[in-house]
Backbone bond lengths (Angstrom), bond angles and torsions (degrees), N, CA, C in turn:
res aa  C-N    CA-C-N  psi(-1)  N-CA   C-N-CA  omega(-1)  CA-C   N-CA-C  phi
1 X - - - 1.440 - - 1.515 107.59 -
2 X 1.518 104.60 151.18 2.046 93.57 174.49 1.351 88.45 -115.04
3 X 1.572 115.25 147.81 1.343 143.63 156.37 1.818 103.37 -91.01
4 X 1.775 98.27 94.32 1.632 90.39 163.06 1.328 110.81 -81.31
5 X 1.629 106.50 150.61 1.033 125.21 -179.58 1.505 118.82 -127.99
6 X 1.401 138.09 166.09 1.645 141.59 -148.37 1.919 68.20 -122.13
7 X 1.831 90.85 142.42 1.302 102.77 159.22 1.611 115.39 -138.07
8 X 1.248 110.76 28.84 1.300 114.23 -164.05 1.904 95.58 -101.71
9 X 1.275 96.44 160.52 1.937 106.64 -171.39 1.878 93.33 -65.29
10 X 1.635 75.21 134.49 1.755 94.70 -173.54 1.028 128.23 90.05
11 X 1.545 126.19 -13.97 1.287 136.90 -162.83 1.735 116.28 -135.37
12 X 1.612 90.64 5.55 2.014 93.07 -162.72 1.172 81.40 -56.34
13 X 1.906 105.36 162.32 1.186 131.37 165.06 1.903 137.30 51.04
14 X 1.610 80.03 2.97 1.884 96.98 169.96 1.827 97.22 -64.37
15 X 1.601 123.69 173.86 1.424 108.16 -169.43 1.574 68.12 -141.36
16 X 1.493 102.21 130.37 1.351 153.53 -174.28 2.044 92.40 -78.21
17 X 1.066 98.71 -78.97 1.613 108.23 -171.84 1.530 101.34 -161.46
18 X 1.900 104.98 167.59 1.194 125.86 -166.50 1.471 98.87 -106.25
19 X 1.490 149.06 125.73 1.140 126.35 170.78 1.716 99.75 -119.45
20 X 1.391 125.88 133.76 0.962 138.40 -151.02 1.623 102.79 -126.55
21 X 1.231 96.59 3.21 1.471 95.81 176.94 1.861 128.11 -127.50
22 X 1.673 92.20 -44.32 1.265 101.28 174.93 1.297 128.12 -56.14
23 X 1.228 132.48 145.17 1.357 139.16 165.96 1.629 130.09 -58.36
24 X 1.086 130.51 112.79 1.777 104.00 -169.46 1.310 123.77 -74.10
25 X 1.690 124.41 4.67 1.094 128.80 161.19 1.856 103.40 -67.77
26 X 0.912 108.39 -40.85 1.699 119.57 -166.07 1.848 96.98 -69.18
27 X 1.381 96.02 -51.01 1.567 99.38 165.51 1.490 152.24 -18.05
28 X 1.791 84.46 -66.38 1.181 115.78 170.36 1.658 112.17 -73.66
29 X 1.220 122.28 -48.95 1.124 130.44 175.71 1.500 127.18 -45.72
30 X 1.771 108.19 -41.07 1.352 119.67 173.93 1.694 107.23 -81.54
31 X 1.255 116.22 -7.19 1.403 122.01 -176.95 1.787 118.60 -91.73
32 X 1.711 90.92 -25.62 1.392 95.92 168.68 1.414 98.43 -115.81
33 X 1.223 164.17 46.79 1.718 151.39 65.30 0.886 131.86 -71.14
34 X 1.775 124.81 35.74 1.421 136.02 137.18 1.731 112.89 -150.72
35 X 1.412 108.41 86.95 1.204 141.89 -143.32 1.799 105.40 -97.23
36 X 1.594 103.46 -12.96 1.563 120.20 171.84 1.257 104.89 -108.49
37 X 1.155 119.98 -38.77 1.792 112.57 -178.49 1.558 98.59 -75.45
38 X 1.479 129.23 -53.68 1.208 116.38 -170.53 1.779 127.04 -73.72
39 X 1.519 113.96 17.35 1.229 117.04 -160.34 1.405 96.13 -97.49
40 X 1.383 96.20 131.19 1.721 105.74 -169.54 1.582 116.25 98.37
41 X 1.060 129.95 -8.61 0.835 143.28 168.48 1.715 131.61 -103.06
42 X 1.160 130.00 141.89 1.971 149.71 178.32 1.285 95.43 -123.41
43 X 1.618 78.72 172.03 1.784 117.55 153.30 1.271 103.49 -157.98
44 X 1.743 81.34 162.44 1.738 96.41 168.26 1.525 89.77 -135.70
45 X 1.310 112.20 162.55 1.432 120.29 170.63 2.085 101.20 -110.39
46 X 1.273 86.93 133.69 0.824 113.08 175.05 1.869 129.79 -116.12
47 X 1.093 130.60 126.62 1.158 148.74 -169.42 1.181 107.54 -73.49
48 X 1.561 146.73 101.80 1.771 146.73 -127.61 1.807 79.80 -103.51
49 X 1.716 124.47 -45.25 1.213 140.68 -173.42 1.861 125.66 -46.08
50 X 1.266 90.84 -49.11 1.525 122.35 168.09 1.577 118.86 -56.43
51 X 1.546 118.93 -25.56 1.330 133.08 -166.18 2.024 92.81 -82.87
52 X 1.187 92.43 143.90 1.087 131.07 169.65 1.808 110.02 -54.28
53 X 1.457 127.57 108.49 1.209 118.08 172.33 1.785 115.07 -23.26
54 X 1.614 97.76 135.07 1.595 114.93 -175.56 1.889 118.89 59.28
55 X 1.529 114.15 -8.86 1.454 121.90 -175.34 1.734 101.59 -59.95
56 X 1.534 114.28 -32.51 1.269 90.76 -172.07 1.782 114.23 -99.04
57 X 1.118 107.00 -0.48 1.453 102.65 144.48 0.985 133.87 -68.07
58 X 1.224 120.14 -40.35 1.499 125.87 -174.25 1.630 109.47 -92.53
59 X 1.309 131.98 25.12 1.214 153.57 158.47 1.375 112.88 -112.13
60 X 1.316 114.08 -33.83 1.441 116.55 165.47 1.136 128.62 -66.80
61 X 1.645 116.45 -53.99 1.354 126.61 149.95 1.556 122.38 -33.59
62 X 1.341 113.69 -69.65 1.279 115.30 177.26 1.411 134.22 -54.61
63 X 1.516 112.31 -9.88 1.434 120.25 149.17 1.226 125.14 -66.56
64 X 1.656 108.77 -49.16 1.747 118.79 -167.79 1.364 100.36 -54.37
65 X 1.824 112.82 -33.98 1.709 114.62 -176.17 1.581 107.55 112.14
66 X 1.443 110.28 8.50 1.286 89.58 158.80 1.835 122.97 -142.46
67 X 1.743 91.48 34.99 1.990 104.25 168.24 1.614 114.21 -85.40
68 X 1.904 101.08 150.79 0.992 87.83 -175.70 1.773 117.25 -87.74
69 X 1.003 115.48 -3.50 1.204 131.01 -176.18 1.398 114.87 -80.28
70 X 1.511 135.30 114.48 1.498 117.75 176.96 1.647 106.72 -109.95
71 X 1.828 87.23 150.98 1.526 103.81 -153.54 1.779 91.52 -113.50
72 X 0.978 120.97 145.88 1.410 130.46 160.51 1.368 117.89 -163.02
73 X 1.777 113.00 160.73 1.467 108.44 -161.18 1.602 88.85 -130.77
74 X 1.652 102.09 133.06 1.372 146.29 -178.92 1.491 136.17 -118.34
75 X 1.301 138.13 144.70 1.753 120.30 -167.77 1.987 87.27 -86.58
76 X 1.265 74.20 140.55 1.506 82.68 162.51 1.624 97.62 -126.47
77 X 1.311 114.66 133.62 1.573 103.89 173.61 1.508 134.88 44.07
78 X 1.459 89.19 33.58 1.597 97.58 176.36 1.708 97.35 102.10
79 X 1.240 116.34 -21.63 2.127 104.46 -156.95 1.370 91.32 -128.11
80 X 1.511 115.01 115.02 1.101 114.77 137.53 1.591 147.24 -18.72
81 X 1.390 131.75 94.15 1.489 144.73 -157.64 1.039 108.12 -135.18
82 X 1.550 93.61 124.02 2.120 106.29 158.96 1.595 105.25 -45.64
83 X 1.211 92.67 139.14 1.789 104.04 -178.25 1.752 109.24 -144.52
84 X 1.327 82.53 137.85 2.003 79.40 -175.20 1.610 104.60 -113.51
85 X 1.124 116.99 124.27 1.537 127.16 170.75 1.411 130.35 -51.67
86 X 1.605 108.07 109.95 1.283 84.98 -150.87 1.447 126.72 -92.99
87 X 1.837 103.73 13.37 1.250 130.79 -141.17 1.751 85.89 -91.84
């Protein structure tokens, strides 16, 4: 799955939307032949499998706008990672 994410000042790493379908070759591709819609905007792909029982609901939710958990993506060690707030 890719977790888009906002990379523009003020907004790094807020998550835009969950896409659960697209390919990130296809991604990238629509990102470099639509170069105004995609500005400000990433991804990371993320592994839905790897998540922590109920995490990807509650990442799902918390996009639509109504989880209680907030999710945002940050470098950890050089790599970009889903990160949950733990505040």
């Amino acid at each position: 799955m890719l977790v888009i994410y906002r990379t523009n000042e003020g907004f790094e790493g807020d998550i835009a939307r969950v896409d659960m379908d697209t390919p990130a070759a296809v991604q990238t591709m629509w990102a470099e032949s639509n170069p105004e819609s995609a500005a400000g905007l990433d991804y990371i792909e993320v592994d839905e499998t790897a998540l922590a029982e109920g995490e990807l609901d509650d990442l799902l939710a918390f996009v639509a706008g109504y989880g209680t958990r907030r999710f945002y993506v940050a470098e950890v060690s050089g790599v970009m990672s889903l990160m949950e707030d733990a505040s």
